[in-house]
Each structure stands twice: as C-alpha cells, then as structure tokens.
N, C-alpha and C positions, 0 to 999 in steps of 0.2 A: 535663567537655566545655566547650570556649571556645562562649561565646553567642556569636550571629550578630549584629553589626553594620549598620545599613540605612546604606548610603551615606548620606554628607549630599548628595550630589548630588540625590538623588531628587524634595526637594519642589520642588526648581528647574526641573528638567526637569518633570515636573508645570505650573507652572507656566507654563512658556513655552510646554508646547502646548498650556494654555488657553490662550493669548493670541492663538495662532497659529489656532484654531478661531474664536475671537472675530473674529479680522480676517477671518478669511475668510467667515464669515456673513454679516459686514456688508457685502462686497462683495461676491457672490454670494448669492440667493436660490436658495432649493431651491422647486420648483414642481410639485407631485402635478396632474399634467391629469384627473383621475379623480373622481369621485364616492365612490368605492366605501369604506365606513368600512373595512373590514377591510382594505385597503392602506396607506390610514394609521395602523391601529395596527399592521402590521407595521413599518414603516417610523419610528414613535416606539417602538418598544418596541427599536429597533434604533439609538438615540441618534439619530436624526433631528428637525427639527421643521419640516417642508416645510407652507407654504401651500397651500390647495387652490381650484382655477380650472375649474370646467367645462366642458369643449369644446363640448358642445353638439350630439356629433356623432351624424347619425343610424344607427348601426348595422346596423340590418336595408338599410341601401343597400348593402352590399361582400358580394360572393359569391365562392365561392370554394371550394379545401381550407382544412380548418381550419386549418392554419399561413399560409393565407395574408391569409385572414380574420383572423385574430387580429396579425401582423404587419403589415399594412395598417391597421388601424385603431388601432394604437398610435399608428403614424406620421402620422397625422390628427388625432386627440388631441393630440398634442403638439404639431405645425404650429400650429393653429387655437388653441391657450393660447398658443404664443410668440410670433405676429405681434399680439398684445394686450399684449405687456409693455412698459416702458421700464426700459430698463437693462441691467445684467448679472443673468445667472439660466439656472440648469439648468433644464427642463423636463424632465420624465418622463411618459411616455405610457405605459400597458399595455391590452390585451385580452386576455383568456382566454376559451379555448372548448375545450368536450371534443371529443374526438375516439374517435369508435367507431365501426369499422372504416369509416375513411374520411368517416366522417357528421358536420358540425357541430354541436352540439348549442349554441346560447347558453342564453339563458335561456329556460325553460317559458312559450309564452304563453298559459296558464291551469290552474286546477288537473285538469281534467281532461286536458290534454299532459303536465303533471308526473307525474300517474298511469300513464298510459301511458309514459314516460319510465321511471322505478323499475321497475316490472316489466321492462324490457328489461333493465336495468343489472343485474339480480340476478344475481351468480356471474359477472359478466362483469368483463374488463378494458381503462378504457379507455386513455386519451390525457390526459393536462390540459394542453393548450398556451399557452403565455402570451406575445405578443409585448410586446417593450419597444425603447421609441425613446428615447433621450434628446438632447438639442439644448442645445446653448450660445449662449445669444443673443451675448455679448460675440463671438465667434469664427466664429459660424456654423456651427461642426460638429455632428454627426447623426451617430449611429451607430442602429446597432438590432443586433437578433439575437431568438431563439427560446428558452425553456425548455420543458420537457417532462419531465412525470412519470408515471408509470406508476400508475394506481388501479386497486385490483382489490377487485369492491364484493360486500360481502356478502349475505347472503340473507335482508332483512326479509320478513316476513309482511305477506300480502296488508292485513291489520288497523292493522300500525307502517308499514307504508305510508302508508294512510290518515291517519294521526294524525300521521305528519310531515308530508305536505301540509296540513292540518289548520291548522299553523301559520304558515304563510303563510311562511316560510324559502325551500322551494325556487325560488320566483317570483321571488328576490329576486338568484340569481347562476347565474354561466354552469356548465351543465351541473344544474342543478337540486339541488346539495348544496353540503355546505360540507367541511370537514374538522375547523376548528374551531369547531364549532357544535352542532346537534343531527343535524347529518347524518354529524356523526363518529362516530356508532354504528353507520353500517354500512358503512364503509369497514373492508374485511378489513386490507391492507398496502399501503403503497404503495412505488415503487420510482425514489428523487430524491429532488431538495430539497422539502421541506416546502413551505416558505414558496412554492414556484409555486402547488402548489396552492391556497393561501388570497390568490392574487393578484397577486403580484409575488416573482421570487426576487433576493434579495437578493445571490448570487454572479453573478448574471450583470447584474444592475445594480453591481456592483462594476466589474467587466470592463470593463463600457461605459463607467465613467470613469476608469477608470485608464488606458484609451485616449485619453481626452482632457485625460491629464495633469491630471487633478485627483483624487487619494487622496480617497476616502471619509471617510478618518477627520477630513479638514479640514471636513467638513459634521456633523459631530458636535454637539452640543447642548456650550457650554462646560461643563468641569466641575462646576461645583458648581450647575449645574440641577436641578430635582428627575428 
C-alpha cells in the first residue's frame, strides 16, 4: 500500500492563520462583561482568551419572563463594559436564568430558598435560558439572541439535598445548580447545547459574529499558545 503524503502546503497554511489570528487579536479585543468563572473557562477551553470587565449591573432591578429577564440583562452588561473601552473590541454580555413553568429562578437568595428550590426541581423539567448581546465598538453593531435548553433534574434525597447546599454551590449561579460541578449529579438529561447551560453557548455566540462578519476562528488564541 502507497503511504499517504501530507501536503507541503500544510505547515504554511498553518502558518498564515496564525498570523492571521495574531493580527486580528491585536486589533480587536475579546471582552467577557461577566464575572461568572465558569464562562470563561468555557470560552478558553474553547481557544479564546477574552479579558474580563465587570458591569456592575444590578440584576434583581429587570423583571420580567425569563427570557426576557435574561435577554435584557445581557444587553445591559455589555452596554455598560462598552461605553468604558477605547478602542476596538467585541463585547459579550450573557444572563441566565431557569425557567419553570413560566417562573424565573436566578440565583437562591439564601440557603434556605435554595432548599426550597431543590425540592421543587426534583423529577421536574425546566428551562435554562441564556441571553447573549454582543457589540462591536469599532462599528457599533449589537446583536443579541436567546439559547435555551431543556434540564430534566433528577430525584436527590431530602439528605443530598442538604449536603449540596451544604456547600455553598448553589448560591453561587442562576437556577441554584450547575451541570459541571457537584450539581451534575442530579441532572437526569438534558435536551441542547451543553455549554448554555454552564453559561454561554457557544453556537449561538458563533452566530452572533458571524453576523457581524467577524469568524470566530479569527479570535482564536494563536497557535502555539498553550
């Protein structure tokens, strides 16, 4: 059997779209409006390496349905980081908030709302809705849009109840679990993209820039980053 051949084109092509990731990093910043750690490690484990800017925004002020709450307050986020930059720079805003039947759940404000919380959730399925705004300051464009995934949570015991709030996790994000954490032990299935659920999905923040004519793969970490 003839052995396979790698083009010699390859390391060149290689090559030039480092180059091409390079330039474009340096003239465009990538800008996380969010606090939230687990958005940016989805977002670096996803060849990113976006700065992070705090909004500052008060949350509990936007009422709403929960997509509208969560989409509203993306779009605040990201506002409130972009009009603080100089330069050129993506901004990206997210919120998430569950959604059961109709009800927003953000975050548990204390562990006994988080108790009470878990027991409703048990066997039930909710909503995980994630609003995302992104904004180009060189340009001025702003899109947004909505993700949404289906969690169907399973049946802890009154006891693994207690000892997951115990540790102080569910206080800490919207809808009072996680998926990738210790709260992923009682998520039964869920039905989407993953990654909404742990905070930002990463196909529909594709979307939102390839709308604004800028590929993803150009905010890539050059190659030979760790």
């Amino acid at each position: 059997m003839a052995s396979v051949r790698t083009p010699a084109v390859a390391p060149l092509t290689l090559l030039l779209l480092d180059r091409i990731r390079r330039t474009a990093r340096t003239a465009m910043r990538l800008v996380l409006a969010s606090a939230s750690p687990a958005r940016l490690r989805v977002l670096r484990a996803a060849g990113l390496s976006p700065e992070v800017v705090v909004s500052g925004i008060d949350e509990d002020a936007v009422s709403g349905t929960p997509e509208q709450i969560a989409l509203s307050l993306a779009g605040y986020k990201a506002e409130a980081v972009a009009a603080t930059l100089n330069g050129s720079a993506v901004v990206v805003g997210c919120d998430t908030v569950l959604d059961l039947n109709g009800e927003a759940m953000g975050k548990p404000s204390s562990e006994a709302d988080a108790t009470a919380r878990w027991r409703r959730l048990r066997g039930q399925t909710g909503n995980l809705v994630t609003g995302h705004c992104v904004i180009r300051t060189d340009t001025g464009q702003q899109a947004r849009a909505m993700a949404s995934t289906a969690v169907t949570f399973g049946r802890p015991s009154d006891a693994e109840i207690a000892m997951y709030i115990s540790t102080g996790e569910p206080l800490l994000v919207a809808g009072g679990f996680t998926i990738d954490g210790l709260g992923g032990w009682f998520v039964d299935r869920l039905d989407g993209d993953h990654t909404n659920v742990i905070g930002i999905s990463l196909p529909t923040l594709r979307r939102l820039l390839a709308g604004m004519d800028l590929p993803l793969t150009l905010l890539w970490r050059p190659l030979s980053s760790p």
